[in-house]
C-alpha positions as CSV (number, residue, x, y, z in Angstrom):
1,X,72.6,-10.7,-42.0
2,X,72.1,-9.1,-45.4
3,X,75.3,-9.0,-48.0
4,X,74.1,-5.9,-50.0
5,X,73.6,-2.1,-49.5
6,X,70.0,-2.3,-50.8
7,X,68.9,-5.3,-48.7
8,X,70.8,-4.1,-45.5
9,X,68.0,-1.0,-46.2
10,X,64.9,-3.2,-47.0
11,X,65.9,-4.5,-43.2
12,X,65.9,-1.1,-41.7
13,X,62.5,0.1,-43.8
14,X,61.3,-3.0,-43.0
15,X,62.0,-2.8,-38.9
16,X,60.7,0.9,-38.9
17,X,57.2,-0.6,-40.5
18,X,57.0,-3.4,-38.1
19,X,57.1,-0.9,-35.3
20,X,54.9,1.3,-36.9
21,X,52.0,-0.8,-37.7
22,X,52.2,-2.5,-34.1
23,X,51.6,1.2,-32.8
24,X,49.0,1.3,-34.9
25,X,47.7,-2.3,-34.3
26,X,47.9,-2.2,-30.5
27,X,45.9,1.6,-31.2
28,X,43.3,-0.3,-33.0
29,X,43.0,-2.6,-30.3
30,X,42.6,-0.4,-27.9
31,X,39.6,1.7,-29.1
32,X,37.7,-1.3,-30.4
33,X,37.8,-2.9,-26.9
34,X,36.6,0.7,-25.2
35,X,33.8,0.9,-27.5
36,X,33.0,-2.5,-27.0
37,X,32.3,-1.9,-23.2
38,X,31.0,0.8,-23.5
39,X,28.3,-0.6,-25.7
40,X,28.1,-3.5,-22.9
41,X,27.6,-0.9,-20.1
42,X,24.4,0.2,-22.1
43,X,25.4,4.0,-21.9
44,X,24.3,4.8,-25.3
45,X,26.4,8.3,-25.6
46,X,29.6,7.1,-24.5
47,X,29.5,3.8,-27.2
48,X,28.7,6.3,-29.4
49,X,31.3,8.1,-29.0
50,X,34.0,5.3,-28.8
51,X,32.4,3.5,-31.8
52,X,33.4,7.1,-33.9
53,X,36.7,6.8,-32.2
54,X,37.0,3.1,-33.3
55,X,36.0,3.6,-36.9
56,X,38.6,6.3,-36.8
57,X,41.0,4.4,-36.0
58,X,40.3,1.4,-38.1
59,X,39.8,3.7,-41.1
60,X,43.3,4.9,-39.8
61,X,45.0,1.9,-40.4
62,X,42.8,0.7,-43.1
63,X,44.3,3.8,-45.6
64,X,47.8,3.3,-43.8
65,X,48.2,-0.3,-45.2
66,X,48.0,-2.1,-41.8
67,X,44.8,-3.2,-42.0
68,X,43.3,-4.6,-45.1
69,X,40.8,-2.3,-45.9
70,X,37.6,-5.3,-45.9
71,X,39.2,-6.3,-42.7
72,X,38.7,-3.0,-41.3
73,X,35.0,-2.4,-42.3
74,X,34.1,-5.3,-41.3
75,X,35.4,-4.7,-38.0
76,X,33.6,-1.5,-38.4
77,X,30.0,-3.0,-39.4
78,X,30.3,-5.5,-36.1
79,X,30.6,-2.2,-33.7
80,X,27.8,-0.6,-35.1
81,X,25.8,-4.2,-35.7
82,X,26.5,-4.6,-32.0
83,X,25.7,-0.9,-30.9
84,X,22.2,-0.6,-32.8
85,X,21.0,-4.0,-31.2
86,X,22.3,-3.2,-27.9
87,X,19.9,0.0,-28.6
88,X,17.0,-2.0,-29.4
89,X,16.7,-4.1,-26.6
């Protein structure tokens, strides 16, 4: 248990930003895996739109400071890497 004031409140900041950024994590998760079948079921408008709502949310997170922001483009650049072959064959 902490002894001071200050670090008994770095353990409640610190508890409110852990359940923050597994929201936001789990969120992440979430829309990369939906646009990741829908880019396996081949329908071309709905991967489209769940690759904007991926990217959204990685950006999200990226500019939050739960994802590091390389991390999150290159997340990003595997959706889209993914959707355009998918397209082509």
């Amino acid at each position: 248990m902490a002894n001071t004031k200050s670090a008994q409140k770095r353990n409640r900041i610190t508890q409110r930003r852990r359940l923050r950024n597994a929201a936001v994590r789990t969120a992440v998760r979430s829309a990369v895996k939906s646009a990741r079948e829908a880019i396996e079921a081949k329908d071309p408008q709905k991967a489209r739109d769940a690759i904007r709502e991926a990217t959204r949310a990685l950006d999200k997170a990226a500019s939050k400071g739960v994802l590091h922001h390389r991390n999150a483009a290159r997340r990003i650049a595997r959706l889209t890497h993914a959707f355009s072959a998918q397209a082509k064959s």
